[in-house]
C-alpha positions in Angstrom: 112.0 -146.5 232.2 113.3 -148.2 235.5 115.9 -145.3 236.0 112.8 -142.7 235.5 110.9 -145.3 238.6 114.5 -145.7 240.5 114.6 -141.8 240.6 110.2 -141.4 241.2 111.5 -143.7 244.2 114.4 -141.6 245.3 112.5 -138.2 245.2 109.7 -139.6 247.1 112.3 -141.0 249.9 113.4 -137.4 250.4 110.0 -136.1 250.2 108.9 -138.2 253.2 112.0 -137.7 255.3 112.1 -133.9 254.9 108.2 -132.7 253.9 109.4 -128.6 254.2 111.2 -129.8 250.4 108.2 -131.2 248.6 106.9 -127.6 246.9 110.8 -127.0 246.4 110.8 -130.3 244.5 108.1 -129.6 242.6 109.1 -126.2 241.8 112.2 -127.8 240.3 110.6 -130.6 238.5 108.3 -128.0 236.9 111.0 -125.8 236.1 113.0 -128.4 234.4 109.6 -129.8 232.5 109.8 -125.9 231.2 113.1 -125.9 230.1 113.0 -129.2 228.5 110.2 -128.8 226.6 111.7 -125.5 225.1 114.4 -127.3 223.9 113.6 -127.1 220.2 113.6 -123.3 220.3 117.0 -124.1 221.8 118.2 -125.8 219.3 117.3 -123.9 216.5 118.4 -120.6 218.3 121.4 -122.6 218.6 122.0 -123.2 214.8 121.2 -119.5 213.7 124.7 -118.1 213.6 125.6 -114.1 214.4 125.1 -113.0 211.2 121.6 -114.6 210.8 122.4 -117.3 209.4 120.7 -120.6 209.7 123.0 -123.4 209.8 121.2 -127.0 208.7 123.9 -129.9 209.6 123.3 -134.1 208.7 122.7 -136.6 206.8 120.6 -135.6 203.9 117.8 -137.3 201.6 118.1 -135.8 198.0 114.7 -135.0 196.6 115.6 -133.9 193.6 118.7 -132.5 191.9 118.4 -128.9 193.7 116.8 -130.3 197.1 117.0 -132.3 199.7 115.8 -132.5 203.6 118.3 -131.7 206.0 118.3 -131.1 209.5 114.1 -132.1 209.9 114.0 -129.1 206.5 113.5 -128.8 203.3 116.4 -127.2 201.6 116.7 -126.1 197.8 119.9 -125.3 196.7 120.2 -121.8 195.7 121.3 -119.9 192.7 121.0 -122.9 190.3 118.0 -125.0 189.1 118.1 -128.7 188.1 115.4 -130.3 186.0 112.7 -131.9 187.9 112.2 -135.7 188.9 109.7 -136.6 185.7 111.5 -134.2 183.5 112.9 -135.4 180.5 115.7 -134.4 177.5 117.0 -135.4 174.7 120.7 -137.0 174.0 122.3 -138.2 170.8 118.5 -138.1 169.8 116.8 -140.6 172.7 115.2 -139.5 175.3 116.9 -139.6 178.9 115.8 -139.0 182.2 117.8 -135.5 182.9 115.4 -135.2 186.4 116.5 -138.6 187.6 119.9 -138.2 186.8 120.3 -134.6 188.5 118.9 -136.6 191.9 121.3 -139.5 191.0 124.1 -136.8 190.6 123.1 -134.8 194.1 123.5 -137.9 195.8 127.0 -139.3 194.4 128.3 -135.8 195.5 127.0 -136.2 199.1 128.5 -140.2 199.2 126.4 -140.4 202.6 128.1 -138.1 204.1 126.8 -135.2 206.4 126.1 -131.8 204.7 126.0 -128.5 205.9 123.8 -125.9 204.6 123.6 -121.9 205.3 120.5 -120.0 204.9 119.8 -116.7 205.5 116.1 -116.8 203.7 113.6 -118.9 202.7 111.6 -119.8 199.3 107.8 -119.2 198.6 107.3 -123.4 200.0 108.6 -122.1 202.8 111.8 -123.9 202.1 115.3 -122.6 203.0 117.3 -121.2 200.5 120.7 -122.6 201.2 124.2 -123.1 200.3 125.3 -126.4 200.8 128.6 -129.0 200.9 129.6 -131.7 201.4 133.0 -133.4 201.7 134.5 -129.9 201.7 132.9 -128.9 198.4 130.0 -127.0 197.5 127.4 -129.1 196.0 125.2 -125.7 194.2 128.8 -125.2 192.7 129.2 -129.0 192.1 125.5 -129.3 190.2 126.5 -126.4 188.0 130.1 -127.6 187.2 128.8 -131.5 186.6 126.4 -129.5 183.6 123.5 -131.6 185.9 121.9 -127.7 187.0 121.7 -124.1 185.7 123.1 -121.2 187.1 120.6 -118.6 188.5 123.1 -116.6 190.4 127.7 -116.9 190.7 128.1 -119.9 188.8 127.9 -119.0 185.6 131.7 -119.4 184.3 131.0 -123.1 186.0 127.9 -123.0 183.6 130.0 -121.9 180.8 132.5 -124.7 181.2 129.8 -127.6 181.6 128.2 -126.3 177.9 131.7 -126.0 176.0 132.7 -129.4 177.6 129.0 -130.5 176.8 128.5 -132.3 180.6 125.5 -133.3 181.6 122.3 -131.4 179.9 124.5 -129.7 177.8 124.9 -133.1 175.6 122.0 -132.4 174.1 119.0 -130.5 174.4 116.9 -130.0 177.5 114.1 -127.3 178.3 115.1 -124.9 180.9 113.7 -126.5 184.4 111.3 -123.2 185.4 110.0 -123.2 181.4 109.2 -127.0 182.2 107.4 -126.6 185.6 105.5 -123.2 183.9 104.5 -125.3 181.2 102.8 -127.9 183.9 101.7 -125.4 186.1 104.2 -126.7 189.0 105.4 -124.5 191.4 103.1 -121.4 191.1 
């Protein structure tokens, strides 16, 4: 605040010593009131790379086991699906809280650090459809491999190894995440 008055002061000052610059002035300050406030366009022109591309960069907040806000968006990982945050399954014949688990798993991989997500498209919510890492790995990969998320898309030999090694959901049985959220009526 007082270098905002200390400049107010200083632009006045030359106002009243030379009054031919006071529309010049204010032609400037108006000009850089445009530009400034046009700054978010910037930014997110900024992040969209050649290609189309979206880039989302930061620290993230896990949602669930597939998303998490990034950037000021929503992001859900794509190509797998992880089991929602009241979903449950069954291990070793006791129930288990696979949805709270795929969040807790989502966040160990991150470990508070920044992640970096590329979208090129974006969900039915209006949510970008991203692939995502974090500490040089890729955390839709990651989910899959850890057995904590199914493969909808290039991870299926990472599927395939989670079920014969029984990690994660494969230790027991689960219902498919979409079969759970039809089921509930979630997501339509």
């Amino acid at each position: 605040m007082r270098i905002a008055q200390q400049w107010q002061n200083q632009i006045e000052r030359v106002i009243r010593r030379h009054p031919r610059w006071r529309w010049p002035i204010v032609a400037l300050l108006v000009v850089l009131l445009m530009l400034f406030s046009r700054l978010d366009q910037w930014v997110s022109e900024r992040n969209a790379a050649p290609d189309g591309t979206q880039v989302l960069s930061g620290f993230a907040k896990v949602i669930d086991g597939d998303s998490l806000r990034v950037d000021g968006g929503e992001v859900r990982l794509k190509d797998i699906d992880a089991p929602e945050g009241r979903q449950t399954c069954e291990r070793d014949g006791k129930e288990w809280d696979c949805g709270e688990e795929a969040r807790r798993k989502l966040t160990a991989l991150i470990g508070g650090q920044k992640v970096t997500c590329h979208s090129i498209e974006r969900d039915k919510h209006n949510r970008f459809l991203a692939y995502c890492e974090a500490q040089g790995r890729s955390l839709n990969e990651a989910m899959v491999e850890t057995g904590m998320a199914l493969s909808y898309g290039g991870y299926r030999s990472n599927e395939q190894s989670a079920k014969a090694s029984r990690r994660g959901l494969w230790a027991g049985q689960f219902q498919k995440p979409r079969d759970w959220r039809r089921e509930r009526g979630i997501g339509q």
